[in-house]
C-alpha positions in Angstrom: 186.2 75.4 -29.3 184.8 72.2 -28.1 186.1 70.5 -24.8 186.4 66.9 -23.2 186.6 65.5 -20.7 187.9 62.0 -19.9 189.2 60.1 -16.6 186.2 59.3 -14.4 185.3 56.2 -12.9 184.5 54.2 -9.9 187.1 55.0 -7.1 187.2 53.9 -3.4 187.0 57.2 -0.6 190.4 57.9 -0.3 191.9 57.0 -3.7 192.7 58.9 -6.5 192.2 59.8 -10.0 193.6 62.0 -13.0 190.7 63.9 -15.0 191.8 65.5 -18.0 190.1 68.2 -20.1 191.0 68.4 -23.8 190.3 70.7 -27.2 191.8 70.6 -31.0 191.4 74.1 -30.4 192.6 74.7 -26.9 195.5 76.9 -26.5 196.9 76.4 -23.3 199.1 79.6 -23.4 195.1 81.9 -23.8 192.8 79.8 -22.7 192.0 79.9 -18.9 190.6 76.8 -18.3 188.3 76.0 -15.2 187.1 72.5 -13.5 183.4 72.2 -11.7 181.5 69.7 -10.6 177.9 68.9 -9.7 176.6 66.5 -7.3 173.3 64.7 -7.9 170.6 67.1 -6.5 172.8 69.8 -6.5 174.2 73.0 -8.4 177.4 73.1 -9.9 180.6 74.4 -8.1 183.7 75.7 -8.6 186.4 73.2 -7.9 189.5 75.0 -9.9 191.2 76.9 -12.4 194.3 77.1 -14.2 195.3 80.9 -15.6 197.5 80.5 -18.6 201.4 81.1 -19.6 201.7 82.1 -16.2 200.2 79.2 -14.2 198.1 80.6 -11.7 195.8 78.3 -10.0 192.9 78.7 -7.2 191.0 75.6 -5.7 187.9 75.7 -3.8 188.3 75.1 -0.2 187.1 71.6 -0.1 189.8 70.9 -1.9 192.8 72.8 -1.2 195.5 70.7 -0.6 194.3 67.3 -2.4 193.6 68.4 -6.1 196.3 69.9 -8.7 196.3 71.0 -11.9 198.7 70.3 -14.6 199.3 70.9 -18.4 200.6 69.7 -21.3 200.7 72.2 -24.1 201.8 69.9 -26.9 198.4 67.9 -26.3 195.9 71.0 -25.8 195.3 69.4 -22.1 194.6 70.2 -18.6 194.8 67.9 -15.9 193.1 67.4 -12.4 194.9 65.3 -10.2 192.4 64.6 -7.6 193.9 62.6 -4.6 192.6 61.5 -1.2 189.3 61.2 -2.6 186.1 61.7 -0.2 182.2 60.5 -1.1 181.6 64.3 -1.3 183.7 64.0 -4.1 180.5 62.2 -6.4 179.2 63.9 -9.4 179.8 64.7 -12.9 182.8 66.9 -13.3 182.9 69.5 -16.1 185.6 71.6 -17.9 185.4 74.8 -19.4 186.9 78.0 -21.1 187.1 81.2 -18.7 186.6 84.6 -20.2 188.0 85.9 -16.7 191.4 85.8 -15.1 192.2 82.7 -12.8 193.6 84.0 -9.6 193.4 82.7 -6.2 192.3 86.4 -5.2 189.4 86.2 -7.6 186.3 84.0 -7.2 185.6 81.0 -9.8 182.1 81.9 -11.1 180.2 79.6 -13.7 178.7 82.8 -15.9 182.3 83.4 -17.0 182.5 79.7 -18.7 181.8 78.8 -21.4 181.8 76.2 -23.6 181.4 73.6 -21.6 182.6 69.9 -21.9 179.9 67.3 -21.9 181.3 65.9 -18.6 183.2 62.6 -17.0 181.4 61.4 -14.0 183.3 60.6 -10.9 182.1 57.8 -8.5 182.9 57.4 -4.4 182.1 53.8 -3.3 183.3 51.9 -0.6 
């Protein structure tokens, strides 16, 4: 399974944009699929994950309420929606297959992903 991911750019604080995470190989309907994101100087972090047939989701804090996660099974793809945008927000953002559950009772933990995508960098500037 090999991932991508597409739909970074330049966006002002407060704007929006759609990531999306795709795979010739991704089934949607087994393949928990998780988002992360590193900031320059930092480690990577959680930022969500979408559970499969079922739809379960669980966003990191810093997020809840501004980020959502769609699919579209037909084109093997996951979508972040990623709205009201803050400079926090900088850094290249990754997807990746879980070998765990997504579950917003559960913790979203990088040693369960893998492979990763080679990443779509996202860009906060006034």
């Amino acid at each position: 399974l090999q991932l991508v991911e597409s739909g970074g750019g330049l966006v002002q604080p407060g704007g929006s944009l759609r990531l999306s995470c795709t795979g010739s190989e991704l089934l949607l309907d087994r393949h928990v699929i998780g988002w992360f994101r590193q900031a320059p100087g930092k480690e990577r972090e959680a930022v969500s994950c979408l559970g499969t047939s079922g739809g379960r989701t669980n966003f990191a804090d810093s997020v809840k309420g501004r980020f959502t996660l769609s699919r579209d099974n037909a084109k093997n793809t996951v979508y972040l929606q990623m709205d009201m945008l803050k400079p926090a927000a900088t850094g290249v953002y990754y997807c990746a297959r879980a070998s765990t559950l997504c579950s917003a009772s559960l913790p979203i933990l990088t040693e369960y992903y893998d492979p990763w995508g080679p990443g779509t960098q996202v860009t906060l500037s006034s």
